[in-house]
C-alpha positions as CSV (number, residue, x, y, z in Angstrom):
1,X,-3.1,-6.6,26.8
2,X,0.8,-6.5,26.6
3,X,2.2,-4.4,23.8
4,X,4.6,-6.2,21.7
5,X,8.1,-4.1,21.4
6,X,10.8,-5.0,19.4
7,X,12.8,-1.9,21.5
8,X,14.0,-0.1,18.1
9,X,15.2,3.3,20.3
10,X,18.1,1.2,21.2
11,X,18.7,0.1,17.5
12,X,19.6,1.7,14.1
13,X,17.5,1.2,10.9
14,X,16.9,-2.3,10.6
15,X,15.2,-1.4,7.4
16,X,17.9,0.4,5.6
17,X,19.4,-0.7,2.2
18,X,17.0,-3.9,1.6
19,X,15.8,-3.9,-1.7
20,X,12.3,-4.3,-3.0
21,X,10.4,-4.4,-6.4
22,X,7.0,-3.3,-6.7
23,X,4.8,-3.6,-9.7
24,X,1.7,-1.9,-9.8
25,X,-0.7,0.4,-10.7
26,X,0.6,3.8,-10.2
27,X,-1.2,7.3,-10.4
28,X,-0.7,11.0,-9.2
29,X,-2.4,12.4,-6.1
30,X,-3.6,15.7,-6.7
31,X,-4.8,17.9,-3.9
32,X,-6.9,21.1,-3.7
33,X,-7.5,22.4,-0.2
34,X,-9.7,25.5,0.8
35,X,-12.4,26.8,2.6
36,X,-16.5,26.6,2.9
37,X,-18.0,29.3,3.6
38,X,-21.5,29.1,1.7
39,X,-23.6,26.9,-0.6
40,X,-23.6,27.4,-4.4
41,X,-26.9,28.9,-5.5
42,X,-26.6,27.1,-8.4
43,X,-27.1,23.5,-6.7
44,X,-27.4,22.5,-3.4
45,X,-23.3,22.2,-3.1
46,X,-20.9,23.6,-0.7
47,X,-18.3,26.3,-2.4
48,X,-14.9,25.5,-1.9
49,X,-12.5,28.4,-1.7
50,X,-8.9,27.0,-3.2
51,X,-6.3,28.4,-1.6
52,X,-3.9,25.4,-1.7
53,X,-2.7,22.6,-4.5
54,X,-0.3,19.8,-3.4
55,X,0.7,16.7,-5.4
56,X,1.8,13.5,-4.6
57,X,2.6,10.3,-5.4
58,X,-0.5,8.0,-5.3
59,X,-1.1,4.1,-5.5
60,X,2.2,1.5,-6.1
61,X,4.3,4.7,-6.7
62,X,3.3,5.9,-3.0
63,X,4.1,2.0,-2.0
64,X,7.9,2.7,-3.1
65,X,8.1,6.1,-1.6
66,X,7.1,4.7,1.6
67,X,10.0,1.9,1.4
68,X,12.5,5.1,0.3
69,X,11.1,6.9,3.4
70,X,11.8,3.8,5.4
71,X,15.5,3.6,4.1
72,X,14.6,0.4,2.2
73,X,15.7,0.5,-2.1
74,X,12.4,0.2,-3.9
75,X,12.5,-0.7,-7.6
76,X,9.5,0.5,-9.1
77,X,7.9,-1.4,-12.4
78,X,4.6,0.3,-14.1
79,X,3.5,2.1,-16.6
80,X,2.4,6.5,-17.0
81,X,1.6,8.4,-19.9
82,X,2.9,10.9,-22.2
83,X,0.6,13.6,-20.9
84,X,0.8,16.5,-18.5
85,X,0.5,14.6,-15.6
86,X,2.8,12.2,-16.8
87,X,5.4,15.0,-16.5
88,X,4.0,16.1,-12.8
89,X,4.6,12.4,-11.8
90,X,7.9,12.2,-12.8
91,X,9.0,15.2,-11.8
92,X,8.5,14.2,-8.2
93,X,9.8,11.0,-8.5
94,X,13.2,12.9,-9.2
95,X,12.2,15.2,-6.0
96,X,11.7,12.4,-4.5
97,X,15.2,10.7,-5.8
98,X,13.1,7.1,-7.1
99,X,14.5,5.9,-9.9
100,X,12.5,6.1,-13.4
101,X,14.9,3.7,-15.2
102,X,11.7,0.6,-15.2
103,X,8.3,2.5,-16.3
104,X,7.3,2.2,-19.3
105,X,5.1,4.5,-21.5
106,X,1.4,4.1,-22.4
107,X,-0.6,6.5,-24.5
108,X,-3.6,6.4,-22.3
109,X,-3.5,9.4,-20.1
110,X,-1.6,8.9,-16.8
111,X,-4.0,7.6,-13.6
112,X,-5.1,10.3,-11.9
113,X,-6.8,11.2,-8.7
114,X,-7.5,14.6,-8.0
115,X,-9.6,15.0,-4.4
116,X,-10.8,18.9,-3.1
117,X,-10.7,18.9,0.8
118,X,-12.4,22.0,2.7
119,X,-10.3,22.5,5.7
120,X,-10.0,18.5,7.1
121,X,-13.3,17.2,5.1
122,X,-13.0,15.4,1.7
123,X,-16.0,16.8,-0.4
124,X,-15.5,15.1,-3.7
125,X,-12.6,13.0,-6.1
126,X,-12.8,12.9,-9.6
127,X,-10.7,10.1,-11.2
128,X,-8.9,10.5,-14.6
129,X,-8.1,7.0,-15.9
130,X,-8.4,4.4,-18.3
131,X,-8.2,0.4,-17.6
132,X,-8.3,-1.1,-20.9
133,X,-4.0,-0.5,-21.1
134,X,-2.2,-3.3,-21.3
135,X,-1.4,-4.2,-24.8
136,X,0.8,-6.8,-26.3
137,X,3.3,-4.2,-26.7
138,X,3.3,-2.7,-23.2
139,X,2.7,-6.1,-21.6
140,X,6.4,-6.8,-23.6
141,X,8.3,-3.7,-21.9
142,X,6.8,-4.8,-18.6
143,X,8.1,-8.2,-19.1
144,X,11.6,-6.9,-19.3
145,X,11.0,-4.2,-16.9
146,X,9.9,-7.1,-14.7
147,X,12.7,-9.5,-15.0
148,X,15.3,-6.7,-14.8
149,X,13.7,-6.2,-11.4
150,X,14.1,-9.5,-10.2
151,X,18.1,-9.6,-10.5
152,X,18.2,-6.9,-8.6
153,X,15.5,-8.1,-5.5
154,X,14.0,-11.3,-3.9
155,X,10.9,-9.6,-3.0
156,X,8.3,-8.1,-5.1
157,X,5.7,-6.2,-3.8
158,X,2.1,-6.3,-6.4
159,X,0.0,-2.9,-5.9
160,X,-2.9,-4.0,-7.7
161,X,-5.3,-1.2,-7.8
162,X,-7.0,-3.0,-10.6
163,X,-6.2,-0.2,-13.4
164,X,-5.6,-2.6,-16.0
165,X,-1.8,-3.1,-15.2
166,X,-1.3,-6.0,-14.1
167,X,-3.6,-9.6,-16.0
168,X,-3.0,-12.9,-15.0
169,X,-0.2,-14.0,-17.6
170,X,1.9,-10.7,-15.7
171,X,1.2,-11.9,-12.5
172,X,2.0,-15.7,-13.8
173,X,5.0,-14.6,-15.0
174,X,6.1,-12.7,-11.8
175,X,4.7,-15.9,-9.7
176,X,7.8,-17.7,-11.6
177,X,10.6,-15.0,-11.6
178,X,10.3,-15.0,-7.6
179,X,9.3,-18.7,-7.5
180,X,12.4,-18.4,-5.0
181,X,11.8,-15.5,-3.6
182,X,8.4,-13.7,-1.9
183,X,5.7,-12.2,-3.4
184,X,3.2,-9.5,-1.3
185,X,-0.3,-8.9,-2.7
186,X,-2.1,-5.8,-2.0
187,X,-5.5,-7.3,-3.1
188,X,-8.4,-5.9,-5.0
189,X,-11.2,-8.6,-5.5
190,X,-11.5,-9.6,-9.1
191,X,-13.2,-12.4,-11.0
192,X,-10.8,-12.1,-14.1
193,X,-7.2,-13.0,-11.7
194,X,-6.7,-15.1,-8.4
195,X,-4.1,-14.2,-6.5
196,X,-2.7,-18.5,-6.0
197,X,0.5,-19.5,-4.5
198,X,1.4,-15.8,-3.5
199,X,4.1,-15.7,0.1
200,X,1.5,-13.1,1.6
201,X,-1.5,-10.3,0.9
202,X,-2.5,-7.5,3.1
203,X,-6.4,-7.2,2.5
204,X,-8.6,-5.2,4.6
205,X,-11.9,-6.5,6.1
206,X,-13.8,-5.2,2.9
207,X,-11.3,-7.1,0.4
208,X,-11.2,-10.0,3.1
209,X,-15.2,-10.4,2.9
210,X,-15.3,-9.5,-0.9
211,X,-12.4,-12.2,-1.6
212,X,-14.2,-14.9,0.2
213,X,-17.6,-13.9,-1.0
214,X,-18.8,-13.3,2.3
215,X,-22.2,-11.7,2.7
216,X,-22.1,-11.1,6.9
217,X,-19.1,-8.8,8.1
218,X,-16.1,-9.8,9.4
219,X,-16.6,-8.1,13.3
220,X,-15.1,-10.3,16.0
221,X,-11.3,-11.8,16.4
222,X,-13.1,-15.3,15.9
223,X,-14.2,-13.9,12.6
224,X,-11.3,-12.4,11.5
225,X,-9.1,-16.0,12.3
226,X,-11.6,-18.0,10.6
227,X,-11.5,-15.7,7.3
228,X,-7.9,-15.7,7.2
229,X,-7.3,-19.1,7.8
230,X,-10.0,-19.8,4.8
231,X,-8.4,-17.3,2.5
232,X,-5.1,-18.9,3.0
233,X,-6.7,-22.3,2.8
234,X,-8.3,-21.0,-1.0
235,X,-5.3,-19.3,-2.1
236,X,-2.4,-21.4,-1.0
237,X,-0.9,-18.6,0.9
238,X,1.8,-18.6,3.5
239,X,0.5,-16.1,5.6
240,X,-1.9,-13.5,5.6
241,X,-2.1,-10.4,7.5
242,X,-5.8,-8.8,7.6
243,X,-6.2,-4.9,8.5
244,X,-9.1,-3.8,10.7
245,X,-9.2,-0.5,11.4
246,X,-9.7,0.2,14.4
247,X,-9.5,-3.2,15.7
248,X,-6.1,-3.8,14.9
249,X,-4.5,-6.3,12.5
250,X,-4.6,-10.3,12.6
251,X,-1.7,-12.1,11.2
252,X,-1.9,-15.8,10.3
253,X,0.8,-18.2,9.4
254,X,0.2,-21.3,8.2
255,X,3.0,-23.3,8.6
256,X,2.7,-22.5,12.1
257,X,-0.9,-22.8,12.5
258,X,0.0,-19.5,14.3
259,X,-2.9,-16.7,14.8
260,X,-1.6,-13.3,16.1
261,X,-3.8,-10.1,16.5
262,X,-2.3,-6.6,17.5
263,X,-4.3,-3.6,18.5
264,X,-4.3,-0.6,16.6
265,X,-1.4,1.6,17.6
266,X,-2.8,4.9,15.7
267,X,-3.1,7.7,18.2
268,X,-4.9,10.0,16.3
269,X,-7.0,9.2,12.8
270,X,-7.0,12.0,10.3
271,X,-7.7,10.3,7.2
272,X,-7.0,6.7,6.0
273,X,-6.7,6.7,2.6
274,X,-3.0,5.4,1.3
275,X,-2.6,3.4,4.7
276,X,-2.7,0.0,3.0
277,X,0.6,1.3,0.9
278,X,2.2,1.9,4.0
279,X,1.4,-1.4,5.3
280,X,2.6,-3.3,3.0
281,X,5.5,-1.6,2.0
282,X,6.4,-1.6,5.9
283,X,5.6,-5.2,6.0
284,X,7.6,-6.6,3.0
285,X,10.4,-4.4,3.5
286,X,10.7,-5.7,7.1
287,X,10.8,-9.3,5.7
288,X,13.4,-8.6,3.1
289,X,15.4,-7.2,6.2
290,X,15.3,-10.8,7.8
291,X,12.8,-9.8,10.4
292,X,10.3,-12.6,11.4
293,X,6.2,-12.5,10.7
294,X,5.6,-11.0,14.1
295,X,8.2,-8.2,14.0
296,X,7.4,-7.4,10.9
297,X,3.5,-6.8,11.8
298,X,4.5,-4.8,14.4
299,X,6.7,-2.2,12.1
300,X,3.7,-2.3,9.6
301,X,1.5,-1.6,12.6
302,X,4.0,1.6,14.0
303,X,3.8,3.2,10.4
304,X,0.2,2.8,9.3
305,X,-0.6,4.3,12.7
306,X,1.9,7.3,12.2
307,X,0.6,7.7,8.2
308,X,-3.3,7.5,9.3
309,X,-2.7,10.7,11.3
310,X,-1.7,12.7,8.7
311,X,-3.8,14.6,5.7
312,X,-3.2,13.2,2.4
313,X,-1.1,10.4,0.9
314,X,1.4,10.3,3.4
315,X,4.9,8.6,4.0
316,X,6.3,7.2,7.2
317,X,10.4,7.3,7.9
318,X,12.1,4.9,10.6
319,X,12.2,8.4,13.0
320,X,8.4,8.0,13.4
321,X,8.3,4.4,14.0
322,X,10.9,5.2,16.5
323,X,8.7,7.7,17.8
324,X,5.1,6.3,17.8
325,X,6.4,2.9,19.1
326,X,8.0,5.3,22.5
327,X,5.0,7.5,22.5
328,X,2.8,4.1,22.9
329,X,4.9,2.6,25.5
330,X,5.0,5.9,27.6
331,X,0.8,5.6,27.3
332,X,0.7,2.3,28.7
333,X,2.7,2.8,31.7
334,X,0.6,5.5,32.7
């Protein structure tokens, strides 16, 4: 199979300074990491020894971080607490030098996923949240939040986590503020809200089935066109671009009647989880830089494969793509 190159050791950071809003469902990743060493006589559960506690910034807050990381401007728009975590969250935001100027402020507690990981191995994740958030007042300060946004960018990025942020009069409402401009959809299948008339959405297989209602699995490249040219068919999409693991991504463009599939271009596979941030805010950054469909897929490509080697919610910078795109060449001419 050739490898598609855009040659970025030669060239500086197409991505830099390209601004992109992203409205979303956004949470705090908490970590503890330790050690097993015996099962609890009180159930039939491993002990985990703590000897570690990270944070980080988890769902569309980990979709702007990845666009900082990339050089891109993201302008974030959701909605946090007033509670303890609340204050972790934006404390490393400001570590993390994202603005805080477009959140607004709920009095459900701030989402929260806390995950305990003995040495590489996930063991459990508790989940401190509450859905039912979005009333008339906060949907208000959103609005305003939301249309600020869109002076300042042409895309908009929706990190839909389905956490009770964003209904279908928000995501009307954004669908007419960037009726000239580009929307990305991270899905999560929902009977309450379509996703219609969107530029793009980056589901995985799993969304892709659940979107279409499929009961057999998407497993083949024949599969995978016929589902995404169906799901844009449904949804009056532009394009699609369908993750798959370890098979690689297929990208299909409508107007075109174009199908493209890529290979995966992960080396090593440490844990997955935050990947589809990565994508997405790779991809839509790309296309607010004035790359095309294809080059874009292959940057998104580049960073989820450098973010699914790492432990955690992870971030990818322009370095790495630069790197993981060499490394790969170097592996195929051996």
């Amino acid at each position: 199979m050739t490898f598609f190159t855009l040659g970025i050791k030669e060239q500086k950071n197409l991505l830099e300074g390209h601004k992109v809003a992203i409205l979303g469902d956004v949470m705090l990743d908490r970590y503890l990491w330790g050690e097993v060493d015996r099962i609890s006589p009180e159930a039939p559960v491993p002990v985990v020894r703590v000897t570690k506690r990270t944070q980080a910034l988890g769902g569309a807050a980990n979709v702007a971080l990845n666009i900082k990381c990339l050089g891109g401007e993201p302008i974030l728009v959701g909605a946090i607490g007033t509670d303890d975590n609340a204050t972790h969250f934006k404390n490393l935001l400001k570590d993390k030098g994202l603005s805080q100027e477009h959140l607004v402020y709920t009095d459900r507690p701030t989402c929260t996923k806390s995950r305990i990981i003995a040495r590489t191995q996930q063991v459990v994740r508790f989940d401190e949240e509450e859905t039912d958030i979005l009333t008339n007042s906060l949907r208000l300060q959103l609005i305003e939040s939301l249309k600020a946004a869109r002076e300042q960018a042409d895309v908009l990025i929706l990190s839909d986590y389905k956490k009770g942020l964003v209904d279908k009069e928000l995501f009307d409402l954004a669908s007419e503020l960037w009726a000239e401009g580009f929307i990305f959809v991270d899905p999560k299948p929902r009977n309450d809200l379509k996703y219609y008339n969107v530029h793009s959405m980056t589901p995985n297989l799993k969304e892709t089935q659940e979107l279409l209602g499929l009961d057999d699995k998407i497993k083949t490249d024949a599969d995978a066109e016929k589902a995404a040219k169906d799901l844009v068919k449904e949804l009056g999409l532009s394009e699609i671009l369908v993750t798959r693991s370890e098979k690689g991504m297929t990208l299909y463009q409508s107007v075109e009647d174009k199908m493209t599939h890529m290979p995966t271009l992960a080396l090593e596979v440490a844990e997955v989880s935050g990947a589809g941030d990565t994508v997405i805010a790779t991809y839509a950054l790309a296309k607010a830089a004035g790359q095309d469909s294809v080059s874009s897929m292959h940057l998104a490509n580049l960073a989820g494969g450098v973010v699914v080697g790492k432990l955690g919610t992870a971030t990818c910078t322009w370095q790495e793509l630069v790197w993981r795109e060499q490394k790969i060449l170097e592996n195929n001419d051996d």
